[in-house]
C-alpha positions in Angstrom: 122.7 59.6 177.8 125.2 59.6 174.4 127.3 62.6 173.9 127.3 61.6 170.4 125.3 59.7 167.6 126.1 58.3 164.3 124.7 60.5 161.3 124.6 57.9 158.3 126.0 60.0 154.8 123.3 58.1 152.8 120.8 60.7 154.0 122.1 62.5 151.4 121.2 60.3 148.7 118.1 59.2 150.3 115.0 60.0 148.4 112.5 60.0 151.3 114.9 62.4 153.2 115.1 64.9 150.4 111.5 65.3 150.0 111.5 66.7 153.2 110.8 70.5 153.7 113.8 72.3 155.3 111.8 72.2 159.0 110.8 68.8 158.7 114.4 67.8 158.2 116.0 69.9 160.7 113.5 68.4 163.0 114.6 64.9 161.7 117.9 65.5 162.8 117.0 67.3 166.5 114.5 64.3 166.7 117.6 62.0 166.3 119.6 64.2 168.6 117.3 64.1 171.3 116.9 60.2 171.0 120.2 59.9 171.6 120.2 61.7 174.6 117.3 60.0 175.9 119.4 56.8 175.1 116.3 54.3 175.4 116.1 52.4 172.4 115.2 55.7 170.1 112.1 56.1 172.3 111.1 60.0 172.5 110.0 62.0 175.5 106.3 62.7 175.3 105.0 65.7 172.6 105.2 69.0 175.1 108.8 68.0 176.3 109.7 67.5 172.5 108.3 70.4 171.8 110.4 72.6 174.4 113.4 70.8 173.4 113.0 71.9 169.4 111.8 75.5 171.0 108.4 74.6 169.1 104.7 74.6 169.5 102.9 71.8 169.9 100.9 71.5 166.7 103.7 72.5 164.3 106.0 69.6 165.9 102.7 67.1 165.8 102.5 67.7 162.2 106.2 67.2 161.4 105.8 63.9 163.0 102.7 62.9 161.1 105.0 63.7 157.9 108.3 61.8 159.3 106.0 59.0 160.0 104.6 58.7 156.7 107.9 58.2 154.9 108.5 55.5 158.3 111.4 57.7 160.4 109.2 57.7 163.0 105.8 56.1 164.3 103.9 56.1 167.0 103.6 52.9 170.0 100.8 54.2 172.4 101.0 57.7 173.1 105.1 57.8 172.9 106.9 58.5 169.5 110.1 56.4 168.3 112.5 56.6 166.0 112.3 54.1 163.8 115.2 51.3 162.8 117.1 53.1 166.0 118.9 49.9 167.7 120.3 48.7 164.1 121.4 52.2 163.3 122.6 52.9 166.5 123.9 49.9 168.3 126.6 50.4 170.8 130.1 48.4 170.1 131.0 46.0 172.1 133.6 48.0 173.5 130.9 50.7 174.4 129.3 48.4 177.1 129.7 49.4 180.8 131.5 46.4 181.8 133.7 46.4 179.0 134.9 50.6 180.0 135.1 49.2 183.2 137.7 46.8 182.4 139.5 49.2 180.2 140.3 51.1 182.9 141.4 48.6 185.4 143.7 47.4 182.5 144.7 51.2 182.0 145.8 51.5 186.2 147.4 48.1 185.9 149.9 48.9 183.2 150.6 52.3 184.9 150.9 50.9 188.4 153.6 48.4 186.9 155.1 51.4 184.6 155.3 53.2 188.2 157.4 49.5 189.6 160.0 49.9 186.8 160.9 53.2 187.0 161.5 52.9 190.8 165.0 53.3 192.4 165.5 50.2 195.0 164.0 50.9 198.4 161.5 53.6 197.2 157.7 52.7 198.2 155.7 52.1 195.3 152.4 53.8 196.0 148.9 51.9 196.6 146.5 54.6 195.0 145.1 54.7 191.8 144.8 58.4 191.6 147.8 60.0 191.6 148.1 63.3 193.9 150.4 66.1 193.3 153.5 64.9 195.4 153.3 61.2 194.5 153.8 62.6 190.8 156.5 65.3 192.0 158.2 62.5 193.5 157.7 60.6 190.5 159.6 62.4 188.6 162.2 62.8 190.6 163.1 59.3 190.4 162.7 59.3 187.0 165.2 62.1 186.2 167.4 59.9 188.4 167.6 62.8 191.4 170.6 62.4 193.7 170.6 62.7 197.6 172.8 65.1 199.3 175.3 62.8 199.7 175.7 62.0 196.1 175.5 65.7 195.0 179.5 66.5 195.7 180.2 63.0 193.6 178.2 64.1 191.1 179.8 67.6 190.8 183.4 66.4 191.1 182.6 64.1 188.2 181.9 66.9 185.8 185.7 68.1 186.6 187.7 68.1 183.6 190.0 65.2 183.6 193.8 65.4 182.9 193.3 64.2 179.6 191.1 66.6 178.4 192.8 69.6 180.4 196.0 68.2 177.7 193.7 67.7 174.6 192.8 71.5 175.1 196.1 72.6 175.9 197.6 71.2 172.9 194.6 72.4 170.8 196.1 75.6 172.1 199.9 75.4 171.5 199.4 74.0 167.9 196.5 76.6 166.8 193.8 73.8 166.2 190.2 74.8 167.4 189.3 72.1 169.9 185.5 72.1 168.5 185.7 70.7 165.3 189.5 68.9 166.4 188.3 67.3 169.5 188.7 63.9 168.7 191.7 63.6 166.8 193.0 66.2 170.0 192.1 63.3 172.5 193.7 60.6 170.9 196.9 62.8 170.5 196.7 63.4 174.1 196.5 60.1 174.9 199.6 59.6 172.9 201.6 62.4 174.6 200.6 60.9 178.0 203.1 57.7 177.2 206.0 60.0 177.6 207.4 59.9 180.9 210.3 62.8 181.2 209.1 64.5 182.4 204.8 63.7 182.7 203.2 65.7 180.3 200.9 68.4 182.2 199.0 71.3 180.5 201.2 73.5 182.4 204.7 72.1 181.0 202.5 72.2 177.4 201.8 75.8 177.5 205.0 76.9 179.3 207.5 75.2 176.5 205.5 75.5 173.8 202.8 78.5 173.9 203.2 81.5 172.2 200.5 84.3 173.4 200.1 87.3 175.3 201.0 85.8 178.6 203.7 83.3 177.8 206.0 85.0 174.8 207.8 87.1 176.6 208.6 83.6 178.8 211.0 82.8 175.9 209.2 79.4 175.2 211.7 76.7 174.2 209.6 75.9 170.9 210.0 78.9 169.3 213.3 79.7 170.5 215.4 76.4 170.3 213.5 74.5 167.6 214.6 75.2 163.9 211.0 74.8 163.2 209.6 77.3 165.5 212.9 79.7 164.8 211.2 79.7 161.1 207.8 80.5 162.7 205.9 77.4 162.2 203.5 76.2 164.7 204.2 72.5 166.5 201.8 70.0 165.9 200.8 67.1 168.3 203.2 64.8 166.3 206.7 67.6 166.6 205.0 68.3 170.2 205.5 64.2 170.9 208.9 64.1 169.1 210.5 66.6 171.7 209.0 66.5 174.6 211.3 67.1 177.3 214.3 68.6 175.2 214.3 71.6 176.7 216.0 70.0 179.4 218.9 69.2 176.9 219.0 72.8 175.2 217.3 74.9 177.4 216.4 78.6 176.1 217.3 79.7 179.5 218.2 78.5 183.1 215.8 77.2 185.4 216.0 76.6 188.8 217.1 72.8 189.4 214.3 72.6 192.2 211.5 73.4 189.8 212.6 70.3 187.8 212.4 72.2 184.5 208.8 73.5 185.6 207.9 76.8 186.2 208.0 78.4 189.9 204.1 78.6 191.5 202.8 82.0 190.2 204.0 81.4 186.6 202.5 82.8 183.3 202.3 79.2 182.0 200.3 78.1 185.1 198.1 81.2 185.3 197.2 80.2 181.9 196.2 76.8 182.7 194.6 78.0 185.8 192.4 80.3 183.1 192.1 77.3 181.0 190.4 75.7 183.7 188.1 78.4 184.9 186.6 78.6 181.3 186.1 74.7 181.0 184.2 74.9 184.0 182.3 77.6 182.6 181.4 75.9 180.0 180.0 72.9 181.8 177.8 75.2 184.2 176.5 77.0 181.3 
């Protein structure tokens, strides 16, 4: 049985096909239909199963054969009709043939058991069946996506941590009033830079204590904006005045410090509280 046959567009231009009456050519084409799905060399099922198929009598089908078989569509071998010129018109493609499916769909299971081999972690069973069921797919796919055992989960989380350097990139985004979205590289590499100082180590919190100026830390007297000409006049610090006097509050302090905290603030400070924020909100950010 075909599931499909080829209609040829010539039968529009074909003379012998337009003298037909409009139910001799509709029966043409069922006639072809129904050849098809008998699949046997255009050879028709006898007249009265013919005739049930078209939902036709008998004699009205007969004589639409007699004229279909005049013009040679059709004829007549014994008592069964055929359609005429049917294996040229309708030869299968060699790629139609049983054997030749067949082996398109071996080749088709081969490539996807050896897709399957690839995409495989070390140590996980490839499967032996052809047909995939719902769990060998589930599991599948979570090799693909790479899915880490419970031992690997808490290295995988403590790896999305911010690091140190990009705790200080956003810090100093923060001091020097530059958005850290459209500023992030060029607030990496200066944070790289501000890590070569060494007195003391450049934190976030020693960033934001000495050289913030917002709601929490103002009032902290920060030694920027109180000891610097430039922040006396107002103007923000950039990463490169930021670089230049790092650690000089510990030559001119604003005020005194206990020597203990080694010019940081105490534990509970409004410079660490903001860091502590700043961290909250990064981590925010990389749940969400």
């Amino acid at each position: 049985m075909r599931y499909w046959i080829k209609l040829y567009t010539e039968i529009m231009r074909d003379p012998k096909m337009g003298r037909l009456t409009d139910r001799q050519f509709r029966t043409c084409i069922n006639l072809f239909t129904l050849a098809g799905t008998t699949d046997d060399d255009g050879k028709l099922p006898p007249l009265e199963d013919i005739a049930w198929h078209l939902r036709s009598d008998e004699a009205s089908l007969l004589a639409d054969l007699e004229a279909l078989a005049r013009v040679n569509i059709v004829e007549q071998v014994d008592d069964t009709w055929i359609v005429r010129k049917w294996a040229e018109r309708q030869a299968k493609a060699p790629s139609d043939q049983p054997e030749r499916i067949a082996q398109r769909v071996r080749n088709h299971r081969e490539r996807k058991r050896n897709e399957s081999v690839t995409t495989l972690q070390p140590g996980v069973t490839t499967p032996e069946t052809d047909t995939d069921t719902e769990t060998d797919t589930d599991k599948k796919r979570e090799v693909a996506a790479g899915a880490a055992s419970p031992a690997e989960q808490p290295q995988a989380a403590e790896s999305k941590q911010p690091n140190n350097t990009f705790l200080l990139a956003t810090a100093l985004g923060q001091v020097c009033k530059m958005e850290f979205a459209p500023n992030k590289g060029r607030l990496l590499k200066e944070a790289k830079l501000l890590l070569s100082c060494t007195d003391p180590a450049p934190e976030p919190a020693l960033l934001i204590q000495h050289y913030g100026y917002d709601g929490h830390v103002k009032e902290q007297a920060a030694w920027w904006w109180v000891t610097d000409w430039r922040g006396q006049r107002g103007e923000w610090p950039t990463p490169a005045t930021v670089r230049e006097t790092w650690g000089q509050w510990a030559i001119a302090p604003p005020h005194v410090t206990p020597a203990s905290t080694n010019g940081r603030q105490p534990q509970g400070s409004p410079a660490l509280a903001a860091v502590a924020r700043l961290k909250q909100q990064l981590r925010e950010a990389e749940v969400g």
